[in-house]
Structures are given as structure tokens and as C-alpha cells.
N, C-alpha and C positions, 0 to 999 in steps of 0.2 A: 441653547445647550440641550442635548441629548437627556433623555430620561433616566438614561443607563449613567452618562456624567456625573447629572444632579446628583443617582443616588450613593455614584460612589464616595463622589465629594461631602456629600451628609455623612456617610458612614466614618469619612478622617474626619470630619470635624469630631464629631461624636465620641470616636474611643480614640482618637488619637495616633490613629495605626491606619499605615497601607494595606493591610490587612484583606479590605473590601475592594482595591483599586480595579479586581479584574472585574468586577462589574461594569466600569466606564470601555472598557476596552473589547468585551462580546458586541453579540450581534444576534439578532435573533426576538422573539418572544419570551421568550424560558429562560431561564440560567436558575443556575447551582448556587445553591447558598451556603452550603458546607459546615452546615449544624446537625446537629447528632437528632436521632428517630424521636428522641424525649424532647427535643428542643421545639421539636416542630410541631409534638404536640400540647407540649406547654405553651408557643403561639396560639395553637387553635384555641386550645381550651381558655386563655385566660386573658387574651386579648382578641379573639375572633380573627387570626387571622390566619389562610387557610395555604399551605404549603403541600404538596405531594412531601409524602412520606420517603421519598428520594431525593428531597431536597429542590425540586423544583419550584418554582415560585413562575406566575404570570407579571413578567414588568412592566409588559405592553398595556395590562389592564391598572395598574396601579396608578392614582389619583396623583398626577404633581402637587397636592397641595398638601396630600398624604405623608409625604416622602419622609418629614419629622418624624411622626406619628409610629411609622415603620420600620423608622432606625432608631428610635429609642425603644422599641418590644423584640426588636431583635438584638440590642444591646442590655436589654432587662434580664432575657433568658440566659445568653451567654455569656454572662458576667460569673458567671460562679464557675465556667470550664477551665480546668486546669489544663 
């Protein structure tokens, strides 16, 4: 299974929502994560994890054993977005 699968399919587990599904279905190294400029540096800053300020995120570099890890700090940040 694809990286990009794994992490979409972590992301329904996680909150419950298709929400994240178009990450199983890009291509590419990069993709959009579609969190607000605060979200992303409320990632960096408080979980070390490091997002372009446009929302890009490196997939190809991300640890499959990570993938938890990743989807619950980006489900910690955007838990309060209305």
C-alpha cells in the first residue's frame, strides 16, 4: 500500500471523516494539507514537525512508521477549527 493510502486511511481512522481522503489519491512528493498559517506553526513549534507555510508537507520523506505520530499532531492542532 502506497504512503499516500496509509496516510489517508490513518487520517479516517483518526477523526473519523473523509476529509483527508485526497491524500491516497495525489501523486507526487508534496501535497496540501489544508491547515491554516497558525496550524502549521503550531505543528512546528510544538510538535517539531515542519510544514511549508503554504501547506506543503514532504510525504515522500515521511517515516511509515511515523504515520500515527503525524496524524494525531495534525489532528491535535485542528481539533479546535471551526
Amino acid at each position: 500500500m502506497s504512503k499516500r493510502r496509509l496516510l489517508s486511511e490513518a487520517f479516517r481512522e483518526e477523526r473519523g471523516t473523509q476529509k483527508f481522503d485526497y491524500l491516497g489519491h495525489g501523486s507526487g512528493v508534496f501535497s496540501l494539507m489544508r491547515l491554516s498559517r497558525e496550524e502549521i506553526i503550531q505543528l512546528r513549534e510544538a510538535r517539531g514537525i515542519y510544514a511549508v507555510e503554504d501547506e506543503r508537507i514532504n510525504i515522500a520523506e515521511l517515516p511509515s512508521a511515523r504515520i500515527a505520530d503525524f496524524v494525531a499532531a495534525v489532528a491535535h492542532v485542528s481539533a479546535t477549527r471551526v
